[in-house]
C-alpha positions, 0 to 999 in steps of 0.5 A, spaced: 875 502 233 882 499 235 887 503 239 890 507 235 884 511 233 881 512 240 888 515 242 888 519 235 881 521 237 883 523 243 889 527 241 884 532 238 878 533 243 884 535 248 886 540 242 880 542 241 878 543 248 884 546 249 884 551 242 877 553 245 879 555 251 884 559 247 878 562 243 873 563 248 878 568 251 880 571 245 872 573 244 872 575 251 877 581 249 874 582 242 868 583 244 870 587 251 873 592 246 867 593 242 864 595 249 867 602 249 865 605 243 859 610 242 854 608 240 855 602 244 852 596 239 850 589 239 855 583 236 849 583 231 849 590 229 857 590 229 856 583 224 851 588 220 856 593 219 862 588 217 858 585 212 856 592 209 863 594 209 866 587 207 860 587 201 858 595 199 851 595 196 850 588 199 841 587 199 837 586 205 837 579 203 844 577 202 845 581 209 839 577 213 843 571 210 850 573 212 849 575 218 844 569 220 837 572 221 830 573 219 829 578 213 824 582 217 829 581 223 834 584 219 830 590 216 829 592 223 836 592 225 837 596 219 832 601 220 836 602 227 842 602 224 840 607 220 837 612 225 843 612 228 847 615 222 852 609 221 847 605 215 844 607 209 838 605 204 838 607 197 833 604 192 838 600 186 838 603 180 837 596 175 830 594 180 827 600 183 824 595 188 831 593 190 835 596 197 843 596 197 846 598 203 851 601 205 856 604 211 854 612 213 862 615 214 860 615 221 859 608 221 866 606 217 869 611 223 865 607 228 867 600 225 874 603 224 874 605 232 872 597 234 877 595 230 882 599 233 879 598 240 879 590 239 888 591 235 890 594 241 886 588 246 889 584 242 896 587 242 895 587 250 894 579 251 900 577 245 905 583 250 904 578 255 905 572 250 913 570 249 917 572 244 918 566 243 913 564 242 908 568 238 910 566 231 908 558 232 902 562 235 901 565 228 903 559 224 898 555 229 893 561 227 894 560 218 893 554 219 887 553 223 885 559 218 885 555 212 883 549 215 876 552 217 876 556 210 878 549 206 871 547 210 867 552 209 868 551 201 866 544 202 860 546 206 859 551 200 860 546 195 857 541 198 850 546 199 851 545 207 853 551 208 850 557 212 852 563 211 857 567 215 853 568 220 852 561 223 856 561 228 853 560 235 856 561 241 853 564 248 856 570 248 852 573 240 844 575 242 839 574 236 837 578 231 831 579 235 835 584 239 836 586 245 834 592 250 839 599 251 839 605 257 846 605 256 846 609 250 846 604 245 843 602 239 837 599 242 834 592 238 838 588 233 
């Protein structure tokens, strides 16, 4: 490796760290905002429901897959989802054995609230960015979007990919749940 690339590769671990910082903080603030809305749910279970919404009638399969779990996992989730009124079951009318899932209206009012939660977070933090300097943030923002989409679709084509629920990081806690007194909905 002559100089050049070692100055280049250094250039971007110091972007890279820099751009996960920034994005350290922006999931600080989307997930705060979620924390106030009830019933409280987990990053999993909120996963859960945007999958629903982005996918209607979505299997528990396809759910297990998106959101990164164990089918059994996933079922659980679903089944607390469900008594909690924000998810429902029903059988496919073309393979009785097949469950689609799909949001209660309480369950697309709920997401709604965090998404309303989670704008105004955001809109807070960007109030204190300069005027300035927002539409390079934005343009910053596309890019890296459809940077990280284009890699997807390389990983998808590549048979690399996996699933829209891969991402890890120390702040999601695993399909297997986690305990609530607080109001929440307990489990995954």
């Amino acid at each position: 490796m002559d100089r050049a690339e070692s100055s280049d590769d250094d250039s971007l671990h110091a972007v890279a760290q820099q751009v996960s910082e920034a994005a350290e903080a922006l999931i600080i603030a989307w997930n705060g905002a979620a924390k106030s809305v009830v019933p409280r749910l987990s990053g999993l279970q909120l996963e859960a429901l945007s999958a629903a919404r982005r996918h209607p009638g979505i299997n528990l399969t396809g759910l297990a897959d998106r959101i990164g779990a164990t089918p059994p996992a996933a079922s659980r989730l679903c089944d607390r989802l469900e008594a909690a009124g924000l998810l429902a079951r029903r059988r496919t009318s073309t393979n009785r054995r097949e469950i689609e899932l799909s949001l209660t209206s309480h369950g697309r009012d709920v997401l709604e609230a965090v998404s309303e939660l989670r704008l105004a977070a955001i809109g807070k933090v960007l109030h204190r960015v300069p005027a300035a300097q927002r539409g390079s943030l934005l343009a910053g923002l596309r890019a890296f979007t459809e940077a990280a989409e284009t890699a997807e679709g390389v990983a998808a084509a590549e048979g690399t990919g996996t699933g829209e629920g891969a991402a890890i990081n120390e702040n999601t806690e695993t399909a297997e749940g986690t305990g609530a007194a607080d109001g929440s909905v307990s489990g995954p």
